[in-house]
C-alpha positions in Angstrom: 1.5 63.7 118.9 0.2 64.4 115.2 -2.1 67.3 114.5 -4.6 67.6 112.0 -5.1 64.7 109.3 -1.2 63.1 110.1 -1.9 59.9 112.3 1.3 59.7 114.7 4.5 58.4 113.6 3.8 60.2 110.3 7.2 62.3 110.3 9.3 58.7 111.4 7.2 57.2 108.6 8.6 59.7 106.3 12.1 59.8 107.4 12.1 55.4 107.3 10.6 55.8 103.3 13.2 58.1 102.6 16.1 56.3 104.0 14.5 53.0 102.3 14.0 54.2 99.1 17.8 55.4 98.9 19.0 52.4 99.8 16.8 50.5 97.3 18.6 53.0 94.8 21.8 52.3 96.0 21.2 48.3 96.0 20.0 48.9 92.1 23.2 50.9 91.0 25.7 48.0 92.4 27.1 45.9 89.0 26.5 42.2 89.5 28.1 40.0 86.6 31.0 39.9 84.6 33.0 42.6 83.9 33.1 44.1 80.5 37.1 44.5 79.1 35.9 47.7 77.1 33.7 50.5 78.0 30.1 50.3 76.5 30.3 54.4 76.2 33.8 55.2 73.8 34.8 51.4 73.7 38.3 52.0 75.6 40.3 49.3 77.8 38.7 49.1 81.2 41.9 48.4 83.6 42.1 44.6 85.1 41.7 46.4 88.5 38.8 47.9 87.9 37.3 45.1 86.5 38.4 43.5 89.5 37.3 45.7 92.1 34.0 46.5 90.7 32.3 42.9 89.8 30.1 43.6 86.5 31.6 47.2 85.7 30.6 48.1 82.3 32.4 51.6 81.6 35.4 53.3 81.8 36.0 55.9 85.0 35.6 59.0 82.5 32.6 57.8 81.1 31.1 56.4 84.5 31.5 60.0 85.9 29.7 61.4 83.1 26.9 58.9 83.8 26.8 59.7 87.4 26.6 63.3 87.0 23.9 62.7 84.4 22.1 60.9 87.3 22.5 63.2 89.9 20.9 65.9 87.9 17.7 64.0 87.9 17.8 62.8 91.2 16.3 66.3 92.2 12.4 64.9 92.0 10.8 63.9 95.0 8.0 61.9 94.7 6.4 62.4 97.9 6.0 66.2 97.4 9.1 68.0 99.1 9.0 66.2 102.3 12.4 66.3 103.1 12.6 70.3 103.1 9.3 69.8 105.5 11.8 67.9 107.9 15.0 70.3 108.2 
């Protein structure tokens, strides 16, 4: 039942954006392509498994969890104005 200005279904609305736009994310960050031999970052080796593993990988695992930790401490915005702490 909604209350006040939300129409119904405005809380499932929410939860479905959220759980879109992280997969939308998650879709973006997969490598597609060939595999670089040497990391774009320092410019070591990247191992043939890797390479293997990870179609299109482009840096080495040090620098990749550099980048990801770089990432994550952005990830903090929410563009729909703190919804998610409205939902717990």
């Amino acid at each position: 039942m909604a209350s006040g200005w939300a129409q119904d279904g405005a809380v499932q609305d929410q939860i479905d954006s959220t759980v879109e736009d992280a997969v939308q994310r998650a879709r973006q960050a997969i490598s597609q392509g060939e595999s670089a031999e040497f990391c774009h970052e320092c410019g070591e080796a990247i191992p043939e498994a890797r390479r293997q593993a990870l179609p299109g990988v482009q840096h080495c695992i040090a620098c990749q969890t550099t980048l990801d930790k770089k990432q994550q401490a952005n990830a903090g915005y929410n563009r729909r104005g703190s919804k998610d702490s409205q939902l717990r």
